[in-house]
N, C-alpha and C positions, 0 to 999 in steps of 0.2 A: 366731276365727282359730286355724289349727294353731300348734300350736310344736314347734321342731323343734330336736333335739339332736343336736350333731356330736362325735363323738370322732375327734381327728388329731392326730397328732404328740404324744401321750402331757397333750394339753389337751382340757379340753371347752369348746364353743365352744355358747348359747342364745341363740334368737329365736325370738320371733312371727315369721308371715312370712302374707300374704294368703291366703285360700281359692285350691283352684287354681292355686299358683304352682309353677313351674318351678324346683329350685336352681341349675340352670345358669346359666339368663337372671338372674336374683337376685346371682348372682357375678361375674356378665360384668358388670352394671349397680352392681359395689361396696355391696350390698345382704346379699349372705352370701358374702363375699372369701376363708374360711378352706378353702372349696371346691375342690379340683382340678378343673381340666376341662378339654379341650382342643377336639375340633370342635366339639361340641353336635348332633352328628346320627344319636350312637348307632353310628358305624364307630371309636372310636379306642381305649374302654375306659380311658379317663383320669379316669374322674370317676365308674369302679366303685365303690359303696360295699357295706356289710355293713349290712343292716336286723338293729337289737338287738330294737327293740320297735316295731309299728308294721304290720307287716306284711299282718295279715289285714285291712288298710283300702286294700293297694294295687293297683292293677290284674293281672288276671294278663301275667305277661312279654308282649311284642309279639314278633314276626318277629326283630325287628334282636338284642333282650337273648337271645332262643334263639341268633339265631347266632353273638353274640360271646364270650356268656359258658357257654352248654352246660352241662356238669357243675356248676359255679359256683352258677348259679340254685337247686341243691338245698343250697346251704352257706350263702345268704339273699343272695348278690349280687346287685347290683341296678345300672341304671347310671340316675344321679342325672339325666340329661338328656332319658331317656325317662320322670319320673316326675311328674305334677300331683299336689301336697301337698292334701288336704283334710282331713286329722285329721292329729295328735301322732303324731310321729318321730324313732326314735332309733337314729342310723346311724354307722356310724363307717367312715375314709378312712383306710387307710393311707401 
């Protein structure tokens, strides 16, 4: 199972969390709560996060993470609602 590390609000926050899981739906279900997020559909940009370590294990961006976040994507943003976890991740929320 991945585990996946949050940095937010100057804390770090650790879990396991299932193959393939979503952190949005994970937070929305009080599962990994330290998450910001707000639609869950990839339009709001509330639940951007900064991949530290992790990254060459995640999908390349979709449509929606080019059009919200643009320039961003090249600085390791990422928005946590469009991402299924299958390996160790270490992101941080500001």
């Amino acid at each position: 199972m991945p585990y996946v590390k949050l940095h937010h609000n100057g804390q770090l926050y650790e879990q396991e969390v299932a193959a393939n899981s979503n952190l949005v739906v994970l937070a929305g279900v009080k599962k990994f709560s330290h998450l910001k997020y707000g639609c869950g559909m990839g339009k709001c940009t509330k639940c951007m996060v900064t991949v530290i370590s992790g990254a060459e294990n995640l999908p390349e961006p979709n449509w929606k993470e080019n059009k919200m976040l643009g320039d961003k994507l090249a600085d390791g943003c990422r928005l946590a609602c469009q991402l299924y976890i299958t390996n160790d991740l270490e992101i941080r929320q500001e």
